[in-house]
mmCIF file as gemmi writes it, N, C-alpha and C atoms, coordinates in Angstrom:
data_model
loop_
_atom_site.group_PDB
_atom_site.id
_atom_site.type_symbol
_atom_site.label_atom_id
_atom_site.label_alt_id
_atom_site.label_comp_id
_atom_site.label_asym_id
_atom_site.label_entity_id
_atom_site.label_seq_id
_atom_site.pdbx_PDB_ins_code
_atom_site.Cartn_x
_atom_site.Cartn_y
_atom_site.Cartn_z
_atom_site.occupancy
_atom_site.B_iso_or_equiv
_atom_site.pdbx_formal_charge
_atom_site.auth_seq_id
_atom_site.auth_asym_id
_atom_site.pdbx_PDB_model_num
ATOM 1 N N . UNK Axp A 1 ? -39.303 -4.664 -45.603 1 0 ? 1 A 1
ATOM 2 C CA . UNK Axp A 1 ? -40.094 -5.832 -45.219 1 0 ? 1 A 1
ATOM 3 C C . UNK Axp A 1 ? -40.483 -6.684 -46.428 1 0 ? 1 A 1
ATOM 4 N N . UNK Axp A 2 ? -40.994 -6.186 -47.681 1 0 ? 2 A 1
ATOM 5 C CA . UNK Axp A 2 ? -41.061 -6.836 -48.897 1 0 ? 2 A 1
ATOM 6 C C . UNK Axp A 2 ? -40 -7.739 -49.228 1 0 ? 2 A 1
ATOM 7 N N . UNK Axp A 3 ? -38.95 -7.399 -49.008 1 0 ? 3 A 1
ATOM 8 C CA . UNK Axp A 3 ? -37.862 -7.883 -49.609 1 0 ? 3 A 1
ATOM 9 C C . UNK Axp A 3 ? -37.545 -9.167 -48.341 1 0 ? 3 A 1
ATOM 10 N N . UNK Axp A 4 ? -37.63 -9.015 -47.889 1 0 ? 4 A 1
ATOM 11 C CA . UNK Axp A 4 ? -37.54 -10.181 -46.531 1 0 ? 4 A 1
ATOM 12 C C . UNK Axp A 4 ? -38.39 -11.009 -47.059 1 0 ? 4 A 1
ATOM 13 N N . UNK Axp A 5 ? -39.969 -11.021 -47.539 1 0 ? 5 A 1
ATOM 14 C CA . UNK Axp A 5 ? -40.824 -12.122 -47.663 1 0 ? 5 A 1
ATOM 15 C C . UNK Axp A 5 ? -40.523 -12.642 -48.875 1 0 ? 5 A 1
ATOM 16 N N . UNK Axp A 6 ? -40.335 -11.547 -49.731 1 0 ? 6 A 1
ATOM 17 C CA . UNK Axp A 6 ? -39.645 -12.617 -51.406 1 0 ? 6 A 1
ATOM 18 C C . UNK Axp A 6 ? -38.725 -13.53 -50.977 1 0 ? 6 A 1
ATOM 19 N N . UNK Axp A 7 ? -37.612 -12.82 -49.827 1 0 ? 7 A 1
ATOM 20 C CA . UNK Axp A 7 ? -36.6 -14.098 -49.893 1 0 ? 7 A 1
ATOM 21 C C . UNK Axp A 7 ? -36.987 -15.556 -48.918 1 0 ? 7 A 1
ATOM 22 N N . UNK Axp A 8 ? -38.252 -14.921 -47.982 1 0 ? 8 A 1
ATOM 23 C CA . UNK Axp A 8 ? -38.344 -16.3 -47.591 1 0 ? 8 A 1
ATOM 24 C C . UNK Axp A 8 ? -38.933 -16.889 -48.226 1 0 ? 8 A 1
ATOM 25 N N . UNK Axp A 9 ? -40.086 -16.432 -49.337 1 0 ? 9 A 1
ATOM 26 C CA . UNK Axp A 9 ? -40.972 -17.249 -49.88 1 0 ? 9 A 1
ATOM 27 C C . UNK Axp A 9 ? -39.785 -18.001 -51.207 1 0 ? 9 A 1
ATOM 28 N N . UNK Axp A 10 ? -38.275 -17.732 -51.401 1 0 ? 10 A 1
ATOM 29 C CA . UNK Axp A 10 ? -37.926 -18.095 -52.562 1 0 ? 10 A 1
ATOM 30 C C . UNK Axp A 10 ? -37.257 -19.363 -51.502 1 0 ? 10 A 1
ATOM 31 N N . UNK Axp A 11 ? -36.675 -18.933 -50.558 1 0 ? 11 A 1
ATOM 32 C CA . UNK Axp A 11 ? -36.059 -20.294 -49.849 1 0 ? 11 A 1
ATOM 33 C C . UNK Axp A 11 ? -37.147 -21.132 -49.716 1 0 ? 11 A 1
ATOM 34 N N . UNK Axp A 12 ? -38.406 -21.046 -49.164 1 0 ? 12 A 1
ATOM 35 C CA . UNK Axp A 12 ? -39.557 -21.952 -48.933 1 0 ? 12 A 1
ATOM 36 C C . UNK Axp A 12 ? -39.372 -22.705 -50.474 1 0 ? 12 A 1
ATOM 37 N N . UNK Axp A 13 ? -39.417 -22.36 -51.456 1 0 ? 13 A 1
ATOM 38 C CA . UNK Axp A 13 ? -39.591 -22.533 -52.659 1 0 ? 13 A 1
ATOM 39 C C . UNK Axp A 13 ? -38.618 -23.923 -52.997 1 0 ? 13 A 1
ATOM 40 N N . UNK Axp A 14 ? -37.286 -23.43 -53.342 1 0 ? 14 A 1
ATOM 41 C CA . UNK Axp A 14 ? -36.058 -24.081 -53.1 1 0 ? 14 A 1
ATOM 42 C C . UNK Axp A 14 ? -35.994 -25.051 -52.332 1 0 ? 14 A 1
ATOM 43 N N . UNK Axp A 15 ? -36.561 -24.884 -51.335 1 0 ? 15 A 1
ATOM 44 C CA . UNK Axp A 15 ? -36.439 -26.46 -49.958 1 0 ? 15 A 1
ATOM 45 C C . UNK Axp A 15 ? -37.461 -27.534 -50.41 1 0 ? 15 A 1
ATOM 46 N N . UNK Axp A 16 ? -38.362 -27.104 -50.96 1 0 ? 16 A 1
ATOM 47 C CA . UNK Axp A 16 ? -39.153 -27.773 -51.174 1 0 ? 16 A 1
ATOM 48 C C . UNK Axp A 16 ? -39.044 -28.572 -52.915 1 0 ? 16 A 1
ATOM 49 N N . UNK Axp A 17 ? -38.308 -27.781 -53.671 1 0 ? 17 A 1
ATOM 50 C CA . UNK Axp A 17 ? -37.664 -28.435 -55.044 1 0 ? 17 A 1
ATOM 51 C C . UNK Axp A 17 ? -36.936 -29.513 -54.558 1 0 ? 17 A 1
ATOM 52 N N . UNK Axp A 18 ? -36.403 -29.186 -53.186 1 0 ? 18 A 1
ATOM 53 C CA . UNK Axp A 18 ? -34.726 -30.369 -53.19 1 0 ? 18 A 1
ATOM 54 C C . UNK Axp A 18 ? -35.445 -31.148 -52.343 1 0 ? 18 A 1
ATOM 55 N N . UNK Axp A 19 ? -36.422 -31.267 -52.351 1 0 ? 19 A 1
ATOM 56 C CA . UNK Axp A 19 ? -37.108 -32.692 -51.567 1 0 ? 19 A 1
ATOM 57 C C . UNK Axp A 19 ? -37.058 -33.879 -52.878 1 0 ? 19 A 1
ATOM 58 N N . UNK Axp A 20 ? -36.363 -34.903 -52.644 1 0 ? 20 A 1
ATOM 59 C CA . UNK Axp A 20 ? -36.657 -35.434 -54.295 1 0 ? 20 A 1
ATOM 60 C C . UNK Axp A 20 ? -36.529 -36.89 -53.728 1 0 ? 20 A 1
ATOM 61 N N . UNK Axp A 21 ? -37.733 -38.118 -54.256 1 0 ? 21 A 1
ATOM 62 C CA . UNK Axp A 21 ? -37.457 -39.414 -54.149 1 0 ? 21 A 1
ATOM 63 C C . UNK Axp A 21 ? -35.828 -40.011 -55.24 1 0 ? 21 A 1
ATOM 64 N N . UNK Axp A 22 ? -36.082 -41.082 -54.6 1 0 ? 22 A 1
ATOM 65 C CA . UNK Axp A 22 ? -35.082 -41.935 -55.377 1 0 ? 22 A 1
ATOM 66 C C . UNK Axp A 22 ? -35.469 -42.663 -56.533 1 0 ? 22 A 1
ATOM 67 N N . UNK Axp A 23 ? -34.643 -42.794 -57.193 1 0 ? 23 A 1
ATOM 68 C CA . UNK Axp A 23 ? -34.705 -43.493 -58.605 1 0 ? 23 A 1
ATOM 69 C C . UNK Axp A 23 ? -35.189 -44.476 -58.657 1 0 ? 23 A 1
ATOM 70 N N . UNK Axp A 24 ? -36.048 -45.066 -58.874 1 0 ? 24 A 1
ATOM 71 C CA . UNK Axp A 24 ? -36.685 -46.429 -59.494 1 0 ? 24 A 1
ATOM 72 C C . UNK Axp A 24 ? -35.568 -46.91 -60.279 1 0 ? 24 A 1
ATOM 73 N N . UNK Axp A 25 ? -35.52 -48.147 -60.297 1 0 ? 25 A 1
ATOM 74 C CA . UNK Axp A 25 ? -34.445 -49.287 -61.039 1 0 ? 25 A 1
ATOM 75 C C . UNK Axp A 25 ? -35.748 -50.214 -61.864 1 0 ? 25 A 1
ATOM 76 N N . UNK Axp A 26 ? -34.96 -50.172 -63.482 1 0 ? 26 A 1
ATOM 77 C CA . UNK Axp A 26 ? -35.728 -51.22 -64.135 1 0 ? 26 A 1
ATOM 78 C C . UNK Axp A 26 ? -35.439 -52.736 -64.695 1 0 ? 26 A 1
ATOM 79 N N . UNK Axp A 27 ? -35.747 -53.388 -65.275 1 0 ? 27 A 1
ATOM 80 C CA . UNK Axp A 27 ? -35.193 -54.609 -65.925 1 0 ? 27 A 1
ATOM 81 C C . UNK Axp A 27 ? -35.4 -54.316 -67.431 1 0 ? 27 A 1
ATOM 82 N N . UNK Axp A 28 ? -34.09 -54.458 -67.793 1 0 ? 28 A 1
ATOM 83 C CA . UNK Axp A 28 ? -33.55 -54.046 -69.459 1 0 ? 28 A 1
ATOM 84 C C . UNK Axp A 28 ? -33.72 -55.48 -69.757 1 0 ? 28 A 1
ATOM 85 N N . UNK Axp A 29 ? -33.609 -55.754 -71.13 1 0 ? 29 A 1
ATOM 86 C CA . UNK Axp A 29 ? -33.469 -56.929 -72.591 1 0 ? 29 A 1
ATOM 87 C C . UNK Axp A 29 ? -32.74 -56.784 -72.858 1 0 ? 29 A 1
ATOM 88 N N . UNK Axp A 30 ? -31.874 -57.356 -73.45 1 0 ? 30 A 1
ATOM 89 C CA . UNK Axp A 30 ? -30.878 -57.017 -74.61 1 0 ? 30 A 1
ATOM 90 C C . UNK Axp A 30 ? -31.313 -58.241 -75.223 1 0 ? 30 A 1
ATOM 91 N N . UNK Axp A 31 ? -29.957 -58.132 -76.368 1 0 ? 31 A 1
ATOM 92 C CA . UNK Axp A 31 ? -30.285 -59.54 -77.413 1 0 ? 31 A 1
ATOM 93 C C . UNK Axp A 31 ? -29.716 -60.7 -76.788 1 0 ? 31 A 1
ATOM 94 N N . UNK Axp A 32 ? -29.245 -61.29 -75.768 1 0 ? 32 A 1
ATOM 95 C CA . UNK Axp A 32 ? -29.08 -62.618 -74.979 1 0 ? 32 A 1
ATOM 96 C C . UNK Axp A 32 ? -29.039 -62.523 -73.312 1 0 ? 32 A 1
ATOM 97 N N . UNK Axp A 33 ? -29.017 -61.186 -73.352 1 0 ? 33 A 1
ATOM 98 C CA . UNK Axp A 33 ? -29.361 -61.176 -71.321 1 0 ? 33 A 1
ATOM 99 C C . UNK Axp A 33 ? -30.163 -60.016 -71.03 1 0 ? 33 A 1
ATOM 100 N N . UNK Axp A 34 ? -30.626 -59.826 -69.628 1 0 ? 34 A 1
ATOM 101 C CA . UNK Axp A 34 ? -31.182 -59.081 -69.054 1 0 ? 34 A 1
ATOM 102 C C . UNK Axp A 34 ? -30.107 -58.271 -67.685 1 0 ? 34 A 1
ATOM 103 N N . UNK Axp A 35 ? -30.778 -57.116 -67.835 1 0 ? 35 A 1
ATOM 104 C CA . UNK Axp A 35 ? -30.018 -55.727 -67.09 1 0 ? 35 A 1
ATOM 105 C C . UNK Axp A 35 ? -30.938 -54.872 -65.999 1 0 ? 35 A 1
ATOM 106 N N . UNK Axp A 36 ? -30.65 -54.94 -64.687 1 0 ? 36 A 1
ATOM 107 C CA . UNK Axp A 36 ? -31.288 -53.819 -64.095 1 0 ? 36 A 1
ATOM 108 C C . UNK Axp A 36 ? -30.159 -52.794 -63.781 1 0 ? 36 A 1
ATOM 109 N N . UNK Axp A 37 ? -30.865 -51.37 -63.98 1 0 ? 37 A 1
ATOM 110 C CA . UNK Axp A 37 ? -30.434 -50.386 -64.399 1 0 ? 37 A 1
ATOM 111 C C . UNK Axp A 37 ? -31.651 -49.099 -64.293 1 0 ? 37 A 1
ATOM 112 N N . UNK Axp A 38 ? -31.348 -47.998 -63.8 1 0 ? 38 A 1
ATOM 113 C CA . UNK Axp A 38 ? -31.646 -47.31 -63.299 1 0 ? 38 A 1
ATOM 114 C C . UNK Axp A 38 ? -32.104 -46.068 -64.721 1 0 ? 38 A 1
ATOM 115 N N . UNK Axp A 39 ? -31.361 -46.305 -65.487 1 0 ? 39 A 1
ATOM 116 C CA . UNK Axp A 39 ? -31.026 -45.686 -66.998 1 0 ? 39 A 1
ATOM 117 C C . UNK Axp A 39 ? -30.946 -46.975 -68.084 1 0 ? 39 A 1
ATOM 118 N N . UNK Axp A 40 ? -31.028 -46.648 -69.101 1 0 ? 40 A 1
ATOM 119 C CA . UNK Axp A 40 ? -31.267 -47.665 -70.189 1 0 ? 40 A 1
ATOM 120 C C . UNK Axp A 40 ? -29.742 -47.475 -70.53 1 0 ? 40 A 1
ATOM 121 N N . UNK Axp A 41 ? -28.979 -49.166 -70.657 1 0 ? 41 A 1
ATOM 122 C CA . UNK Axp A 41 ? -27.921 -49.119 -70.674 1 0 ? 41 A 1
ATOM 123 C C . UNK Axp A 41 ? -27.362 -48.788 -71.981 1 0 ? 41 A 1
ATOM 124 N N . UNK Axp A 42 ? -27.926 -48.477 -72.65 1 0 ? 42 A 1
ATOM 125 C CA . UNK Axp A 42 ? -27.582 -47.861 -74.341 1 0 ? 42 A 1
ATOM 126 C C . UNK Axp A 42 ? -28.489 -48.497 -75.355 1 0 ? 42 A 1
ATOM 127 N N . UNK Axp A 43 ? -28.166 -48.049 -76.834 1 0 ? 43 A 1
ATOM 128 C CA . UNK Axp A 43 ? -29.201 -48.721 -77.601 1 0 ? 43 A 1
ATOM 129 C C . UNK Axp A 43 ? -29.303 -50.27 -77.77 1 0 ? 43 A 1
ATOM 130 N N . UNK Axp A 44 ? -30.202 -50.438 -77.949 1 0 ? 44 A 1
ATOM 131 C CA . UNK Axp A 44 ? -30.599 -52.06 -78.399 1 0 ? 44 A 1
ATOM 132 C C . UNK Axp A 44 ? -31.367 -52.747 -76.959 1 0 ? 44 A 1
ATOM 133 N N . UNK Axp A 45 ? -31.031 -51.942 -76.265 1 0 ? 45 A 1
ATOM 134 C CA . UNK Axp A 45 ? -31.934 -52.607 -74.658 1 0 ? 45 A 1
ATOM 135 C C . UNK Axp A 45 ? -33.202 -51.943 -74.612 1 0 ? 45 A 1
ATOM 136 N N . UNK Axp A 46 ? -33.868 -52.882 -74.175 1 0 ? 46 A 1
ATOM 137 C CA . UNK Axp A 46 ? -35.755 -52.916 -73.953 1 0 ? 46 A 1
ATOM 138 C C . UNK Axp A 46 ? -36.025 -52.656 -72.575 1 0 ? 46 A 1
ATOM 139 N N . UNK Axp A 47 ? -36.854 -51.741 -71.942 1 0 ? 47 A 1
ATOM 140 C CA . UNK Axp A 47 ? -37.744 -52.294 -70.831 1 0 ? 47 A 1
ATOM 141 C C . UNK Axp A 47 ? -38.488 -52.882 -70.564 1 0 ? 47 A 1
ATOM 142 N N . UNK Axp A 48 ? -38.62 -54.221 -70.23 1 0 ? 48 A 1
ATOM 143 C CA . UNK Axp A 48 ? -39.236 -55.092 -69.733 1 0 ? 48 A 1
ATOM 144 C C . UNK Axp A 48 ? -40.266 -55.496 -68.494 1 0 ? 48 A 1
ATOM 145 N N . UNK Axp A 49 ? -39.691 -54.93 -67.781 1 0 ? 49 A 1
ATOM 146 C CA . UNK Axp A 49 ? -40.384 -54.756 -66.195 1 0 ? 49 A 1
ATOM 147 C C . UNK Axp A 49 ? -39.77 -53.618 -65.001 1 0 ? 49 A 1
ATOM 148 N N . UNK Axp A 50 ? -41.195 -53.206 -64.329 1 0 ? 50 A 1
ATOM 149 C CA . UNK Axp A 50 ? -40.525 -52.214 -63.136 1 0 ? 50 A 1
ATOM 150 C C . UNK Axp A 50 ? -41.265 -51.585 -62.84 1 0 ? 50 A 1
ATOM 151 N N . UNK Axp A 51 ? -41.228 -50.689 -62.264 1 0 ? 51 A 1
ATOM 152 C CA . UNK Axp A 51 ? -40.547 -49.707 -61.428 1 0 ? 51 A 1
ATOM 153 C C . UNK Axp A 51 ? -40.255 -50.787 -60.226 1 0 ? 51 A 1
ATOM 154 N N . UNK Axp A 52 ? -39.298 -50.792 -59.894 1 0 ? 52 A 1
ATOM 155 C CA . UNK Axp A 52 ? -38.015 -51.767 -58.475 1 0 ? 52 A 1
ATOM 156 C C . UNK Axp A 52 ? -37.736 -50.767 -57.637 1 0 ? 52 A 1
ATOM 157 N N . UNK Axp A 53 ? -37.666 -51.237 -56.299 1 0 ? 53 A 1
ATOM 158 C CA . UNK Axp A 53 ? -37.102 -50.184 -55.616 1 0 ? 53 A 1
ATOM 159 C C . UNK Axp A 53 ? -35.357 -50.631 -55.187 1 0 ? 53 A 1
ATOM 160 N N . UNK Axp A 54 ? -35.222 -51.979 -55.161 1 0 ? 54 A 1
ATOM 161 C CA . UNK Axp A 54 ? -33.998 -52.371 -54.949 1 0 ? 54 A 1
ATOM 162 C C . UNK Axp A 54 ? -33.214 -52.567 -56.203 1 0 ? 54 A 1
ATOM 163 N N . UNK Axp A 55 ? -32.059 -52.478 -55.935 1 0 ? 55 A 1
ATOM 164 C CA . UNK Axp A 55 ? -31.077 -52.473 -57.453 1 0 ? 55 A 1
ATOM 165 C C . UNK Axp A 55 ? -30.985 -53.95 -57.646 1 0 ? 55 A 1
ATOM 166 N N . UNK Axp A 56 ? -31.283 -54.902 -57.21 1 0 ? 56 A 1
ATOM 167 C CA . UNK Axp A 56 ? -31.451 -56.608 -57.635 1 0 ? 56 A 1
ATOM 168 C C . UNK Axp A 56 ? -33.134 -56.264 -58.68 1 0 ? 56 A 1
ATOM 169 N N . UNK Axp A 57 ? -33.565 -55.518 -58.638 1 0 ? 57 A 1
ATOM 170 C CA . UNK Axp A 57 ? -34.946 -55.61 -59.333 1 0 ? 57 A 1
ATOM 171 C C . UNK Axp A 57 ? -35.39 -56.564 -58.783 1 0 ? 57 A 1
ATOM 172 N N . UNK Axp A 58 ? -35.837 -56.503 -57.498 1 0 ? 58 A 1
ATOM 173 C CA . UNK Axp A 58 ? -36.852 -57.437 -56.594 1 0 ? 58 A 1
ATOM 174 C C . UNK Axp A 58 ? -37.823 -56.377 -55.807 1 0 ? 58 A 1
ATOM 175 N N . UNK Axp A 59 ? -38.838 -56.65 -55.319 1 0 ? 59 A 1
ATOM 176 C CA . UNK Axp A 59 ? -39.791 -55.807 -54.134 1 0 ? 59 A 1
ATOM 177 C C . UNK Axp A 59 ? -39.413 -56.317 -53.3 1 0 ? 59 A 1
């Protein structure tokens, strides 16, 4: 019977890790344009504004 509740309490566990929101999208700088992007598109880009929920970086 022990061994039954570890494993449900580890699945309870697990189901509840893989509950996960979605990524926020931000608005990057660079040195002559701007980038939304979910990740910083490499060096030399700034964050500027956000958390977005749409990938246009609009509400």
């Amino acid at each position: 019977m022990p061994a039954r509740l570890a494993i449900a309490l580890l699945l309870i566990t697990c189901s509840a890790l893989a509950m996960a929101a979605p990524a926020h999208y931000w608005l990057w700088q660079g040195k002559d344009k701007t980038f939304c992007a979910q990740t910083s598109p490499g060096k030399g880009w700034t964050r500027i504004a956000g958390p977005y929920v749409r990938s246009d970086c609009s509400n």
